[in-house]
ChimeraX commands (.cxc) that place a marker at each C-alpha (Angstrom):
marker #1 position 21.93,12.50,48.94 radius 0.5
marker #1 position 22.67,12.94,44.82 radius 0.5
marker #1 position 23.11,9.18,44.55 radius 0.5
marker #1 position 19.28,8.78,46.35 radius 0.5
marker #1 position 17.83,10.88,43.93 radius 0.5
marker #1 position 19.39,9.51,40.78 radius 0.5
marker #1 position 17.80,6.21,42.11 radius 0.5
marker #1 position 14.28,7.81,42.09 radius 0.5
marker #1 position 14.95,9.44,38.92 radius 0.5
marker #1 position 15.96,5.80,37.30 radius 0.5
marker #1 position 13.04,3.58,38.60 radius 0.5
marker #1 position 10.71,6.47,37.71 radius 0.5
marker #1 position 12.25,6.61,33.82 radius 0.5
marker #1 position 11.82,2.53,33.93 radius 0.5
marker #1 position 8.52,2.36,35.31 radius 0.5
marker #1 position 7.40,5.31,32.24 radius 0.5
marker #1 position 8.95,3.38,30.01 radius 0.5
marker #1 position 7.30,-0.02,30.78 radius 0.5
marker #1 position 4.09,2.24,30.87 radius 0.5
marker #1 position 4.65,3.70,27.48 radius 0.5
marker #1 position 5.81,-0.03,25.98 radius 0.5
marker #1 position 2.51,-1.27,27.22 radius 0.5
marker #1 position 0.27,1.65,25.27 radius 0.5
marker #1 position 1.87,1.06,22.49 radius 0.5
marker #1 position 1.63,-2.73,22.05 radius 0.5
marker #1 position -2.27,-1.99,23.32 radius 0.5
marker #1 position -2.09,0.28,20.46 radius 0.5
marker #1 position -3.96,2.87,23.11 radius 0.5
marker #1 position -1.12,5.74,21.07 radius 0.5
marker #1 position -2.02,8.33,18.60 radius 0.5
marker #1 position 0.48,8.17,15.83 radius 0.5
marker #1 position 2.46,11.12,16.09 radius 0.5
marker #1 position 1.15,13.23,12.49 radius 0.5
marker #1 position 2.65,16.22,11.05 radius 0.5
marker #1 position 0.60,18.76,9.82 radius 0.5
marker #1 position 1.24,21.13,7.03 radius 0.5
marker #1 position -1.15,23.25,8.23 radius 0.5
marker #1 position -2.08,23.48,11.61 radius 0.5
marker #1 position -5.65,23.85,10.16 radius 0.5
marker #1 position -5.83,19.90,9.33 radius 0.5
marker #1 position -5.51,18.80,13.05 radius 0.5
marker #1 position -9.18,18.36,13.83 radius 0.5
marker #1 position -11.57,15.80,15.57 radius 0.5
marker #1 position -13.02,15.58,11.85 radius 0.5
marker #1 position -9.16,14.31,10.76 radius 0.5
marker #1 position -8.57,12.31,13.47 radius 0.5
marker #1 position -12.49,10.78,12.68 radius 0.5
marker #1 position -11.73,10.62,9.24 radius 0.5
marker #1 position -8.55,8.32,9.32 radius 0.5
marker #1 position -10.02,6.40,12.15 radius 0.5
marker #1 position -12.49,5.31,10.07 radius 0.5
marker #1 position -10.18,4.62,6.91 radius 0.5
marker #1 position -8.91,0.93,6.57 radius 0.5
marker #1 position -4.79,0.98,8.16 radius 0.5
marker #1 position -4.05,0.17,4.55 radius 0.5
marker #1 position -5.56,3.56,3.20 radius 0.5
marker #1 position -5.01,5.65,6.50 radius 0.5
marker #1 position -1.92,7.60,5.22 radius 0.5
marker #1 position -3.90,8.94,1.52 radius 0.5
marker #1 position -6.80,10.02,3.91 radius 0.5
marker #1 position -4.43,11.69,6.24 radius 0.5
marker #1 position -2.57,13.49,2.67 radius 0.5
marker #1 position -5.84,15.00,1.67 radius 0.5
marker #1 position -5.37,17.03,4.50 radius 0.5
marker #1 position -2.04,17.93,4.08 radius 0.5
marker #1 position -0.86,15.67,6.83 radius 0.5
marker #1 position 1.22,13.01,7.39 radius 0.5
marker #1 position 1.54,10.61,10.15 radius 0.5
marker #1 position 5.16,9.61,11.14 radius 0.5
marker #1 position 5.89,6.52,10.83 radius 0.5
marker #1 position 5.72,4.07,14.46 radius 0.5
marker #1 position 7.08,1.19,13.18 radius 0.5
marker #1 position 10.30,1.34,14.88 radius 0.5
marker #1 position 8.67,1.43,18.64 radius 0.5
marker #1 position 8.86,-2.26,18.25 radius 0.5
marker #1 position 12.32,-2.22,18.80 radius 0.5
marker #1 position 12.42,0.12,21.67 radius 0.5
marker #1 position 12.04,-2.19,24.58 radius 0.5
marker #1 position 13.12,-5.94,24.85 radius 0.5
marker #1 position 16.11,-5.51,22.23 radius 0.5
marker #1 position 19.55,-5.41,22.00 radius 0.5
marker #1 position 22.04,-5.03,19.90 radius 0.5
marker #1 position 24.68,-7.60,18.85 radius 0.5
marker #1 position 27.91,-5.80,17.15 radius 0.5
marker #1 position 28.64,-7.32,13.78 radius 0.5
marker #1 position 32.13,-6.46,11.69 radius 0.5
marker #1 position 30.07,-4.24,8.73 radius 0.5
marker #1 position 26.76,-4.23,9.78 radius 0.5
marker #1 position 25.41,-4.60,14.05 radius 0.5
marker #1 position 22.25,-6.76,14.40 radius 0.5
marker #1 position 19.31,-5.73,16.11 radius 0.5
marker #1 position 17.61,-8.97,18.42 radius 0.5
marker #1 position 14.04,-8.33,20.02 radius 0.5
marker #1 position 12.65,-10.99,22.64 radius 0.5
marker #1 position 9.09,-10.34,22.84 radius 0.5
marker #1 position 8.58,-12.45,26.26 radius 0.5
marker #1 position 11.80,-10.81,27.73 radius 0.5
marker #1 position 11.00,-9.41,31.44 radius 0.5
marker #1 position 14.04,-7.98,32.65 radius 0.5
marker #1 position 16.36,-4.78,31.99 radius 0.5
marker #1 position 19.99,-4.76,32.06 radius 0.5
marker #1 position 21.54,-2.09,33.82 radius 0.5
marker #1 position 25.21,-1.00,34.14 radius 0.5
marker #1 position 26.66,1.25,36.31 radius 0.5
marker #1 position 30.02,2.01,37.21 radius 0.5
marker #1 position 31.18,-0.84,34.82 radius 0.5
marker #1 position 29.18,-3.67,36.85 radius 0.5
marker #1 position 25.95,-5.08,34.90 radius 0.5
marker #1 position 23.07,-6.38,36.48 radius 0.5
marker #1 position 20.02,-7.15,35.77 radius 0.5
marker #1 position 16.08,-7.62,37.17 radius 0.5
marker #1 position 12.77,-8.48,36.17 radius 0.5
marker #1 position 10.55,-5.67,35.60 radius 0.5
marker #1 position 7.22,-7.14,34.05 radius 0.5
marker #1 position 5.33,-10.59,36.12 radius 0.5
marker #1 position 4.98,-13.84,34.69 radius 0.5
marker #1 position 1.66,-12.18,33.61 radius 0.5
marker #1 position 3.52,-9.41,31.54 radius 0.5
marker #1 position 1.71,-6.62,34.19 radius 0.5
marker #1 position 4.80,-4.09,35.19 radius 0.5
marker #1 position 6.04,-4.13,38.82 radius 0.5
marker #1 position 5.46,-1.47,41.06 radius 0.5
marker #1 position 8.22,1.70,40.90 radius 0.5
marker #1 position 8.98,0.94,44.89 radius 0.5
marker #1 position 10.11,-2.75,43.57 radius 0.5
marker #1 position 11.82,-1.43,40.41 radius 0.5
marker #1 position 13.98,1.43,43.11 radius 0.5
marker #1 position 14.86,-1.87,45.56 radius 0.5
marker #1 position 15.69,-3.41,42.72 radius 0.5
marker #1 position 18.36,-0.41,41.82 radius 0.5
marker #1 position 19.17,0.24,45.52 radius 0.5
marker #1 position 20.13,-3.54,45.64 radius 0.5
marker link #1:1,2 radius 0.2
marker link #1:2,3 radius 0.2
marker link #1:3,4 radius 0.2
marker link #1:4,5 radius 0.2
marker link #1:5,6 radius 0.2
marker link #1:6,7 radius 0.2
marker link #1:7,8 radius 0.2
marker link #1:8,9 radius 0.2
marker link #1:9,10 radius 0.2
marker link #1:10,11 radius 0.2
marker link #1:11,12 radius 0.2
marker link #1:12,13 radius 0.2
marker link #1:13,14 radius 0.2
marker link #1:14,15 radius 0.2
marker link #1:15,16 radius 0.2
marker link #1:16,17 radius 0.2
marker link #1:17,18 radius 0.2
marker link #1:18,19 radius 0.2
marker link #1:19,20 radius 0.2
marker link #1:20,21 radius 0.2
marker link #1:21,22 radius 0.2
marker link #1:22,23 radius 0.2
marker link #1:23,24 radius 0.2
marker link #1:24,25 radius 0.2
marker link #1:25,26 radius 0.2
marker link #1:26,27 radius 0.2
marker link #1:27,28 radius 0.2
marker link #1:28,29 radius 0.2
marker link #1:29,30 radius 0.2
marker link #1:30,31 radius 0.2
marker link #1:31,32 radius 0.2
marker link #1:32,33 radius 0.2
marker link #1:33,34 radius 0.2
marker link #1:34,35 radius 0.2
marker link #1:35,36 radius 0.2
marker link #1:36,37 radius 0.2
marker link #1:37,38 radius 0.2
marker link #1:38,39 radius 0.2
marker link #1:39,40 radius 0.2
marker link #1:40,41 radius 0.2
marker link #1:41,42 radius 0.2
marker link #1:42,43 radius 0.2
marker link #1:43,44 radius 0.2
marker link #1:44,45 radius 0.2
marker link #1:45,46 radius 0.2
marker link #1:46,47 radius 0.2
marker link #1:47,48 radius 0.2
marker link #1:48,49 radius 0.2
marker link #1:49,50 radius 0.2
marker link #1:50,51 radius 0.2
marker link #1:51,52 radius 0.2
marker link #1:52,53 radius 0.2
marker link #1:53,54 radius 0.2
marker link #1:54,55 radius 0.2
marker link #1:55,56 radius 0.2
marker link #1:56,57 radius 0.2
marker link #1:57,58 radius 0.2
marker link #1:58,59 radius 0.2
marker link #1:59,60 radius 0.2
marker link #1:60,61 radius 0.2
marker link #1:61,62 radius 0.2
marker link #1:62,63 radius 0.2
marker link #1:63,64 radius 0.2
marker link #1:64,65 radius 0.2
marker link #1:65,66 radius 0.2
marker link #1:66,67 radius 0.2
marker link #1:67,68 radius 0.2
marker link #1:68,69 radius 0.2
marker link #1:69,70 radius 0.2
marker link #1:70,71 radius 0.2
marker link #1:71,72 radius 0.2
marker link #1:72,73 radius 0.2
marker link #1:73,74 radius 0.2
marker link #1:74,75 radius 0.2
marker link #1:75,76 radius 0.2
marker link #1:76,77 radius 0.2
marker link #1:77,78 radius 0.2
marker link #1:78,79 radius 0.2
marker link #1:79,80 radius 0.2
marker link #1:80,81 radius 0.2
marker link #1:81,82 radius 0.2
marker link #1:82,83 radius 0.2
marker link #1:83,84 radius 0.2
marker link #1:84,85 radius 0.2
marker link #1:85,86 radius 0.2
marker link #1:86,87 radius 0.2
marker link #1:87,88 radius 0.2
marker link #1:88,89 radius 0.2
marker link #1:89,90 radius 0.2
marker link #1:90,91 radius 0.2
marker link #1:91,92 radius 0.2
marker link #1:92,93 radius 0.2
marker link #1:93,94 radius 0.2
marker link #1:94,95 radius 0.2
marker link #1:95,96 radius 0.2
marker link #1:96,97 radius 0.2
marker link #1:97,98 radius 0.2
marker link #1:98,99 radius 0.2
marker link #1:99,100 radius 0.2
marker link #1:100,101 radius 0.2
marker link #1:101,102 radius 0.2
marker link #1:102,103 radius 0.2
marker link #1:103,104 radius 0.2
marker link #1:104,105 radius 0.2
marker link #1:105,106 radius 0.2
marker link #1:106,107 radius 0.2
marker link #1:107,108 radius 0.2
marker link #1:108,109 radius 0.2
marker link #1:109,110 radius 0.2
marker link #1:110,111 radius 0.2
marker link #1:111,112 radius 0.2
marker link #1:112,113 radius 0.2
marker link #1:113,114 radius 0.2
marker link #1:114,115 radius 0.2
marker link #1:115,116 radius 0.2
marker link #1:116,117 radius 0.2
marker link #1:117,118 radius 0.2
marker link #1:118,119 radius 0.2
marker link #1:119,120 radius 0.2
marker link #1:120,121 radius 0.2
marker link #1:121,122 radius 0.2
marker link #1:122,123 radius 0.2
marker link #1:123,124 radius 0.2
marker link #1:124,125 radius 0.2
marker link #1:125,126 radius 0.2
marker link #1:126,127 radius 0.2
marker link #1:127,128 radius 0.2
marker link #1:128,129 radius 0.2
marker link #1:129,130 radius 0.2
marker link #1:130,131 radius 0.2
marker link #1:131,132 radius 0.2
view
């Protein structure tokens, strides 16, 4: 059954994401880095700007002709929304949110994917939660 699968699919793309959310505010991520020359991406690098103070990271990571792209907008990727403004829309991020809104076939709904604990539920709970 297509509609079965797209289920699976769904609570499997939620449960990554809550994953990812969770590495990032851990700060367990790499920053992604571009490298000039492939050359520059060694465990001396990655040592070197370890070591440097956040504040100095990016001229240690330019002395090797790299440069680290910038994460600062991951903040927004989970537990936002965005409120549309005549001009300009504004961007709203509850850090204690818990739930996800989903719509489908114009209906919205919407369930709680972290605990009271902030630990992400299970993807069997997340796909009863869709099936529902």
């Amino acid at each position: 059954n297509c509609s079965s699968r797209q289920d699976i699919v769904a609570a499997n793309l939620i449960f990554s994401a809550i994953r990812f959310i969770r590495s990032w505010k851990s700060s367990v991520l790499e920053p992604d880095v571009f490298h000039l020359s492939p050359k520059s991406d060694t465990e001396f690098y990655r040592t070197m700007t370890k070591l440097c103070p956040e504040s100095f990271a990016f001229y240690a990571s330019y002395m090797f002709n790299a440069f680290p792209l910038d994460m600062r907008q991951f903040k927004n990727l989970a537990f936002s929304t965005r409120i549309p403004n005549s001009g300009k829309d504004k961007l709203l991020t509850y850090d204690k949110a818990r739930h996800i809104l989903i719509i489908h076939k114009g209906q919205m709904f919407t369930f709680d994917i972290l605990d009271p604990a902030g630990r992400g539920v299970s993807v069997e709970q997340i796909l009863a939660n869709i099936k529902f």
